[in-house]
PLY file of the C-alpha trace (Angstrom):
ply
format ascii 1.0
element vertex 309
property float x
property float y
property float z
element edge 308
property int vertex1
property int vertex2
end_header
27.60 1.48 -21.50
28.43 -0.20 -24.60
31.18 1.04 -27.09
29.26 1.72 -29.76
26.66 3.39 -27.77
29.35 5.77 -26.08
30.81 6.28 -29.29
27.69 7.77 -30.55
26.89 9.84 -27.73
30.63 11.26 -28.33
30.21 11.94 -31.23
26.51 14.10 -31.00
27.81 15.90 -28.05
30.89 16.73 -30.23
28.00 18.28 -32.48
26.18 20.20 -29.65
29.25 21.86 -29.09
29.69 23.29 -32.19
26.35 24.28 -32.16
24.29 21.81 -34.75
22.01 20.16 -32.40
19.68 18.88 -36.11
22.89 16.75 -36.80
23.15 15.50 -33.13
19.73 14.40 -32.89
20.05 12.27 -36.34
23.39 10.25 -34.09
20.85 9.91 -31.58
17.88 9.06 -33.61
19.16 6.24 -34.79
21.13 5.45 -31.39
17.35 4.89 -29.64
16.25 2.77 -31.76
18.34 0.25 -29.79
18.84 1.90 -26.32
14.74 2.87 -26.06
14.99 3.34 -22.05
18.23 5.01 -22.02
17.56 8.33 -19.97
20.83 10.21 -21.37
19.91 9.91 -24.80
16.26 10.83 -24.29
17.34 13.81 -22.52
20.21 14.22 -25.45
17.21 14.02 -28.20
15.07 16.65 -25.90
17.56 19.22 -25.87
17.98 18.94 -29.58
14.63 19.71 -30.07
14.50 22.68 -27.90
17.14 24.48 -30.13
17.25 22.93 -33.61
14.66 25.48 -34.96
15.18 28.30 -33.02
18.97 27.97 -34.44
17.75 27.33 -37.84
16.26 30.36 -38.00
19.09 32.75 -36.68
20.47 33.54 -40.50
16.91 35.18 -40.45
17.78 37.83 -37.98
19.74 40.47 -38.34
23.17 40.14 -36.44
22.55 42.54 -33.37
19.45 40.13 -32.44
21.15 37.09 -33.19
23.32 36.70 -29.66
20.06 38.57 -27.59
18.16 36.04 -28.92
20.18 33.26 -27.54
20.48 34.68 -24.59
16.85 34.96 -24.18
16.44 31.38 -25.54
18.89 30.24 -22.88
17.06 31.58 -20.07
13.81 29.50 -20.87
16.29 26.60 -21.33
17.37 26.89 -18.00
13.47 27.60 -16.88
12.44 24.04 -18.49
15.46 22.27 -16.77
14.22 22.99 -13.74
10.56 20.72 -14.47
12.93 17.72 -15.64
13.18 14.79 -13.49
16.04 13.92 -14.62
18.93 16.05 -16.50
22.64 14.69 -17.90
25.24 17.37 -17.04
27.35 16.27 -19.70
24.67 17.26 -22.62
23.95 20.66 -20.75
27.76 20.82 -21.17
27.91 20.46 -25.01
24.41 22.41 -25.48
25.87 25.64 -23.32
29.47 25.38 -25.29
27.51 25.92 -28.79
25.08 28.29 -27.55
26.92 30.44 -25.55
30.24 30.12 -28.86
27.36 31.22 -31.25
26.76 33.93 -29.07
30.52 35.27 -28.59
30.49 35.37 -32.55
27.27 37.34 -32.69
28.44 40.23 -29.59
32.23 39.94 -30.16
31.47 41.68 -34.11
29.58 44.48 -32.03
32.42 45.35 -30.26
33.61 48.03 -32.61
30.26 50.38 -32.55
30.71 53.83 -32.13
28.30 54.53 -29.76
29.29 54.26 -25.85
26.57 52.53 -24.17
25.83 49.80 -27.16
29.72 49.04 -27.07
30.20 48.77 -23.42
27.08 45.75 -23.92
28.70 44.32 -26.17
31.92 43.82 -23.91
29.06 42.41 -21.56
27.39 40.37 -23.11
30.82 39.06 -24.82
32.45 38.71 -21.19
29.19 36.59 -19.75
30.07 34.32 -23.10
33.55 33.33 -22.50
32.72 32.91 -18.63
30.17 30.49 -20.23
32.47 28.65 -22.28
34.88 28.80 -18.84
37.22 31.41 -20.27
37.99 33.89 -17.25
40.76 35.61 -18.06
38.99 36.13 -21.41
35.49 36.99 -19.68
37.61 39.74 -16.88
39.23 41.56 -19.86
36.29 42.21 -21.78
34.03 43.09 -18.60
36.99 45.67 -17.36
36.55 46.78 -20.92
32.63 47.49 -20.64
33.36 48.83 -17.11
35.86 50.93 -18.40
33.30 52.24 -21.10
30.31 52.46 -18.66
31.64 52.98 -15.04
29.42 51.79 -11.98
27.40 49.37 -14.20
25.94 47.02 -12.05
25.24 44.27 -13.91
29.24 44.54 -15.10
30.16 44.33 -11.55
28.26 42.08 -10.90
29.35 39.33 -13.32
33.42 40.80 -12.66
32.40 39.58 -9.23
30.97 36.15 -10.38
34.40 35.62 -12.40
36.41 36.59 -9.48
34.51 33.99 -7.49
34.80 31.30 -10.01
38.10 31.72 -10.13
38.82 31.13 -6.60
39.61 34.79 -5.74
36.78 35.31 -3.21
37.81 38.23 -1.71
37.71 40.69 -5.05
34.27 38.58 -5.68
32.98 39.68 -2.44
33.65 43.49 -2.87
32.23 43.77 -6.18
28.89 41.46 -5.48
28.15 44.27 -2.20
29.25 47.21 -4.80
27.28 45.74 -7.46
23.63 45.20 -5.27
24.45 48.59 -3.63
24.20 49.98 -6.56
21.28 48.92 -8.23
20.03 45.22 -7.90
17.44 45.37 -10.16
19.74 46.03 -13.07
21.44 42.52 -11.91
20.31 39.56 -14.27
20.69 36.62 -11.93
20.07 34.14 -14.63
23.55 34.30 -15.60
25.40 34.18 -12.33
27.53 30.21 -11.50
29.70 31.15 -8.77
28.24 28.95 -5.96
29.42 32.25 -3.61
26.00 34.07 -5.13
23.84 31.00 -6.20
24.01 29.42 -2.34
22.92 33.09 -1.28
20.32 33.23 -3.78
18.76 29.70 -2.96
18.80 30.76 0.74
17.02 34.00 -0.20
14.96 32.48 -2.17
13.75 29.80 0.73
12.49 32.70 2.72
9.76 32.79 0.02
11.37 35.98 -1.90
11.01 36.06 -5.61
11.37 38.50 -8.80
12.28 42.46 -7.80
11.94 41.48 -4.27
14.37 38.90 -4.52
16.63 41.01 -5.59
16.72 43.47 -2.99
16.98 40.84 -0.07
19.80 39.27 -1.43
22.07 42.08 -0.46
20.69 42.55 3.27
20.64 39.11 3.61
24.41 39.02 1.96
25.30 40.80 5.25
23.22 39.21 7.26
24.59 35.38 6.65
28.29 37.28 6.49
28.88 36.93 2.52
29.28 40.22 2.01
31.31 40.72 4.31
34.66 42.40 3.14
33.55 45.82 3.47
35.41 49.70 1.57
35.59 52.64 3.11
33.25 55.54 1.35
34.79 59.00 -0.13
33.20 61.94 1.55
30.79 62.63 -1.73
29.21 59.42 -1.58
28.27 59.70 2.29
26.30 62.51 1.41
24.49 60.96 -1.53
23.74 57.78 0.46
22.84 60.14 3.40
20.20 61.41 0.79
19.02 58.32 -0.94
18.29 57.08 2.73
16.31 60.48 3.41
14.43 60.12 0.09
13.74 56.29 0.95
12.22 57.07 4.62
10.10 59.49 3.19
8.60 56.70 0.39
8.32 54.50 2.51
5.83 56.69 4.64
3.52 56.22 1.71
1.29 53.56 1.80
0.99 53.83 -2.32
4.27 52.60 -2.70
5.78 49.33 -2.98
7.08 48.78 0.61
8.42 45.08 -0.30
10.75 46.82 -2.61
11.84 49.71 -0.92
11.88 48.45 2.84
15.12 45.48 1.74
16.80 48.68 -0.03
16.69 50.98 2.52
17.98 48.18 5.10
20.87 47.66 2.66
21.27 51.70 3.00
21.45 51.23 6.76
23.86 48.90 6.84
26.40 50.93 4.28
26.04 54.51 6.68
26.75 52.05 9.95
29.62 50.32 8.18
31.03 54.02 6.92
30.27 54.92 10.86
32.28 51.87 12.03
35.14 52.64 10.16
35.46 56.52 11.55
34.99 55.72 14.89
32.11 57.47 15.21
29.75 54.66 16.20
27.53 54.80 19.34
24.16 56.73 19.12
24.48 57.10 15.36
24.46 53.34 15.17
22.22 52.75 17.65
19.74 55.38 16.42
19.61 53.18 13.04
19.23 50.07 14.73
16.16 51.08 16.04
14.93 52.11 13.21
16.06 48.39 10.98
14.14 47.32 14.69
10.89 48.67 13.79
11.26 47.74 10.12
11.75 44.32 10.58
12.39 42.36 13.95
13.81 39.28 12.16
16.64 41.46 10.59
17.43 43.24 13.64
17.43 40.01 15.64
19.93 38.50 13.06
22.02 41.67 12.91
22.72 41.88 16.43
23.54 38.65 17.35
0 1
1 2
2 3
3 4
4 5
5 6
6 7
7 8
8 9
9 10
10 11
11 12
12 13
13 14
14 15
15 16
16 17
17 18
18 19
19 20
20 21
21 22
22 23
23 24
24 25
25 26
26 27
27 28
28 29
29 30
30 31
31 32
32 33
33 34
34 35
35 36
36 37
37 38
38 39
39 40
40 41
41 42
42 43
43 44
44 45
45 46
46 47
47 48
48 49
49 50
50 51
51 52
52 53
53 54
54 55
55 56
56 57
57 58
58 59
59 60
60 61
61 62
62 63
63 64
64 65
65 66
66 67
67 68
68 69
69 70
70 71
71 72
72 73
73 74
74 75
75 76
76 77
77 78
78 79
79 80
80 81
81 82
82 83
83 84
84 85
85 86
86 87
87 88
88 89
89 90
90 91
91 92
92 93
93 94
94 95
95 96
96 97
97 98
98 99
99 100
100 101
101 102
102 103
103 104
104 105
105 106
106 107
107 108
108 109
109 110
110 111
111 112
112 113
113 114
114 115
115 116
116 117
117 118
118 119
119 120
120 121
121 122
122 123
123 124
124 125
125 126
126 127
127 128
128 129
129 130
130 131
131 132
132 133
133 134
134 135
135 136
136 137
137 138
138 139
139 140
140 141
141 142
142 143
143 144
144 145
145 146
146 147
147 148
148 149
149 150
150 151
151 152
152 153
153 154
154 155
155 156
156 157
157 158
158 159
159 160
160 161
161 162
162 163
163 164
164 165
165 166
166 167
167 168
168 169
169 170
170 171
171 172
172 173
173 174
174 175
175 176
176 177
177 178
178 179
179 180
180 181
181 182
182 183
183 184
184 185
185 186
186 187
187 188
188 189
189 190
190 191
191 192
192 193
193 194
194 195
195 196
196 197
197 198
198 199
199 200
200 201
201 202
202 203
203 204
204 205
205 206
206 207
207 208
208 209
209 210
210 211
211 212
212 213
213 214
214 215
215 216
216 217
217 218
218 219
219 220
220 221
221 222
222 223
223 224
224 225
225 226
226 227
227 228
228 229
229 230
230 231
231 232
232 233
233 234
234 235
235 236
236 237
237 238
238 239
239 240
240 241
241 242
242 243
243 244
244 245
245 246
246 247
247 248
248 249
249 250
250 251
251 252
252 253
253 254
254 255
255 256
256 257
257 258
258 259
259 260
260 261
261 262
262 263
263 264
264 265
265 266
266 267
267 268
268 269
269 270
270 271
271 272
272 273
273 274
274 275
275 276
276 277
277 278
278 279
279 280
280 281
281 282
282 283
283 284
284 285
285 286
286 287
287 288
288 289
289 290
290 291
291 292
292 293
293 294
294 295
295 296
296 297
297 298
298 299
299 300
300 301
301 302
302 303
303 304
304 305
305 306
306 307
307 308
């Protein structure tokens, strides 16, 4: 690569970065003209076009839709990437530092609401932006803050966990991801989870032909299963009974025919495997245990098989 052509290529990724992708594409406009089969730069000039009029027209909205509408904007990003043949991880680079720094502006001035709920999002939303723009510490203060605000949250667990993991602390990452699906894994937005601990599990999942809700739900059994989730706590007294219930409840959905069996039947596995593990860890294993693992048996052989190995 040529001076002159790196030089340019600096200089509209410096751009990107600061979030004026109109005023990187002009660099690169007129660095085509002479480089016409140079893949970086025609993936450089697509991403500019992708965001130069959505991000023209932010001043139009008013500030609370601003950073949910580059959020949303980013997940259709990240949908296209996957049809191109080729992509330039440098240029994703600069393209996710502007986005994801016009965001932080946009959620970190909603921080000071008065109501609850909207403020503990905003800590959220800020916290997924600085673990964006690879600012941990940053990203872990303000998601303690929203989990402070909103306890139990999954989706705040489950990005503390994806911070955790980034930062090489696999063990806290690990305990929060299990916490986090227990909870509710629907409420978990995938899209913005890096840690290779979840994204391996997730592609793995995914191979097994799960997608969407159902995805979600596997990912937890399966998180066992493959020994991810594998650092385990031991549950208060109160919460036995409530999981004791929610598996009740569960059994007698899943008797029904009308209702979504794909969804419930990974849930109520995951439900198992919390009332063994809580068995396991008072002692009080044998026919319990067993009587459960003939039910996950019935429910799915392939589990069963994979469990007991």
């Amino acid at each position: 690569m040529d001076n002159q052509l790196e030089e340019g290529l600096k200089q509209a990724y410096t751009l990107l970065e600061k979030g004026d992708p109109k005023a990187a594409k002009e660099i690169l406009a007129e660095l085509i003209e002479f480089n016409l089969d140079n893949s970086e730069i025609n993936f450089a000039l697509w991403c500019c076009a992708y965001w130069i009029d959505f991000i023209q027209k932010l001043p139009e909205m008013i500030p609370s839709e601003q950073g949910e509408g580059l959020f949303y904007r980013w997940k259709s990003f990240e949908n296209e990437l996957t049809s191109r043949k080729e992509v330039f991880e440098q240029a994703i680079y600069a393209i996710q530092t502007g986005i994801f720094t016009l965001a932080l502006t946009d959620f970190s001035a909603l921080e000071n609401q008065h109501d609850t709920a909207q403020k503990a999002d905003a800590f959220l939303k800020s916290g997924i932006c600085c673990k964006k723009l690879g600012k941990y510490e940053d990203a872990l203060a303000k998601l303690t803050e929203a989990n402070m605000l909103v306890p139990s949250s999954a989706r705040v667990l489950a990005e503390m966990a994806d911070c955790y993991a980034l930062c090489g602390l696999e063990k806290q990452a690990k305990v929060l991801f299990r916490e986090a699906f227990f909870i509710d894994a629907q409420k978990i937005d995938l899209t913005f989870l890096d840690s290779e601990l979840i994204k391996c599990l997730i592609t793995q999942v995914e191979q097994k032909g799960y997608k969407g809700a159902e995805l979600k739900e596997w990912i937890p059994v399966y998180g066992v299963l493959y020994g991810v989730f594998n650092i385990k706590r031991e549950l208060r007294s109160q919460e036995v009974g409530k999981l004791k219930q929610h598996i009740f409840e569960a059994e007698m959905e899943i008797k029904n025919p009308a209702n979504n069996l794909l969804i419930l039947t990974p849930r109520l596995i995951n439900m198992y495997f919390w009332l063994m593990d809580h068995y396991v860890q008072k002692n009080d294993s044998g026919s319990k245990i067993n009587d459960i693992l003939l039910k996950i048996k019935i429910m799915d052989r392939d589990v069963y098989d994979l469990y007991v190995k």
